[in-house]
C-alpha positions as CSV (number, residue, x, y, z in Angstrom):
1,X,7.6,-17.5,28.2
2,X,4.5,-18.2,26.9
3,X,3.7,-21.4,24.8
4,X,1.5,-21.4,21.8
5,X,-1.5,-24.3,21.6
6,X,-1.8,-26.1,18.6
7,X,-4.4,-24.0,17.0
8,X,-2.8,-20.9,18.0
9,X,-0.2,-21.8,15.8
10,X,-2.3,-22.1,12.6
11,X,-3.8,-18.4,13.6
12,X,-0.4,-16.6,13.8
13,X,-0.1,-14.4,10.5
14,X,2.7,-14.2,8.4
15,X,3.6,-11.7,6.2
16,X,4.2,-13.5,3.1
17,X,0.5,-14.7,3.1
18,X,-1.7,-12.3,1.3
19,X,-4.7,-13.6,3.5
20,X,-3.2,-12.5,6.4
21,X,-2.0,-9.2,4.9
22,X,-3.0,-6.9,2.7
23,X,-0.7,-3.4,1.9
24,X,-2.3,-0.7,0.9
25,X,-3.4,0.4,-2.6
26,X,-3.6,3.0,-5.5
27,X,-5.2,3.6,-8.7
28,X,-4.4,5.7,-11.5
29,X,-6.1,7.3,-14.1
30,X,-4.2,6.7,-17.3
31,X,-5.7,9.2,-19.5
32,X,-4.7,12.1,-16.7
33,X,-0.8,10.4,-16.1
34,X,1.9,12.4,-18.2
35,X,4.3,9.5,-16.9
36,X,6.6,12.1,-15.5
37,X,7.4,9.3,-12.8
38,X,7.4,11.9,-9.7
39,X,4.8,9.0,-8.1
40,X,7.4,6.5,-8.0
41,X,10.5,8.9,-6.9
42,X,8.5,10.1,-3.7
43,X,7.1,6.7,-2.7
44,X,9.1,6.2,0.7
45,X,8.2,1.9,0.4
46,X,9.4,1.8,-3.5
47,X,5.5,0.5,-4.1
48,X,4.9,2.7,-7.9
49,X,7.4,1.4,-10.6
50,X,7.4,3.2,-13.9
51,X,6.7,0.3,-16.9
52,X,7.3,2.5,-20.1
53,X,6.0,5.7,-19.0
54,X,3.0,4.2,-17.1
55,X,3.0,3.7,-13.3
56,X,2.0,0.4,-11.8
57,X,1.9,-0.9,-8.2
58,X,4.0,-3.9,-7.6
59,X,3.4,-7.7,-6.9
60,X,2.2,-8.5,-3.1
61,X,5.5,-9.7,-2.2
62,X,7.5,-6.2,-3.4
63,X,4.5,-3.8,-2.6
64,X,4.6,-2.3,0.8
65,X,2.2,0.5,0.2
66,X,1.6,2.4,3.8
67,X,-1.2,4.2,2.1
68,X,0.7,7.3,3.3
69,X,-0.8,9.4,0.5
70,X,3.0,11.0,-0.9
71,X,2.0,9.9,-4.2
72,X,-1.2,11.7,-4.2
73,X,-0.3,14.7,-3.0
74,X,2.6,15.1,-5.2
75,X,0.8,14.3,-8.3
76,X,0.7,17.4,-10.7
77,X,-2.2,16.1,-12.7
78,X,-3.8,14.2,-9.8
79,X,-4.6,11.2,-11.4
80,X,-3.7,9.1,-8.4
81,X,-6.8,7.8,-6.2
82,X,-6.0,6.3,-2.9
83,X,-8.2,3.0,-3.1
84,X,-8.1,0.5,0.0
85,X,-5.2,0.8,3.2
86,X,-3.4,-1.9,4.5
87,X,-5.2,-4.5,6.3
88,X,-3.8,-7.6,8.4
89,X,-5.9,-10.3,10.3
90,X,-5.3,-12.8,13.2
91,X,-3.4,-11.4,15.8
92,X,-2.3,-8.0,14.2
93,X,-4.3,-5.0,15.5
94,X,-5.4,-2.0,13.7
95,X,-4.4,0.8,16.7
96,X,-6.0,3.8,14.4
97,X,-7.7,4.5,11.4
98,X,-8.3,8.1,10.0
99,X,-9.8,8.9,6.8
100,X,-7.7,8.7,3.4
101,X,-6.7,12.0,2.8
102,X,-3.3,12.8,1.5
103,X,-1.2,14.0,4.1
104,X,0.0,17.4,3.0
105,X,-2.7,19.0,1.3
């Protein structure tokens, strides 16, 4: 087995460090929203909660957004914008990145 340096252990990310990850992200437009709440029912990594009829993304450590696009394309009114996708640094690779497009539309 391989041992790490010194250094390399100040490089290894972690996940509860929002500088070493970021999950993805997405906006709504409130004057669209009817707050019918489909958003948060379909998100597969529970990222949308409903706060009184309006939909917010949770805190880093409870959001998990893939940036799968469910939310958008389940939208009625389509006021959700897909803004930035995950990200992580140090010694996590990105394999493949496509453009944002919801995924069943």
């Amino acid at each position: 087995m391989m041992k790490f340096g010194f250094i390399d252990r100040f490089r290894i990310p972690t996940y509860n460090n929002p500088d070493h990850m970021h999950f993805g992200e997405v906006e709504f437009d409130y004057y669209r929203c009817t707050g019918c709440a489909i958003c948060a029912r379909a998100c597969p990594a529970k990222s949308i909660v409903m706060d009184d009829k309006v939909p917010k993304m949770q805190a880093f450590k409870d959001n998990q957004c893939a940036f799968c696009g469910d939310c958008v394309a389940i939208c009625p009114t389509g006021s959700i914008r897909m803004k930035s996708p995950y990200r992580f640094t140090g010694y996590f690779k990105q394999m493949d990145e496509g453009p944002a497009i919801p995924p069943r539309l």
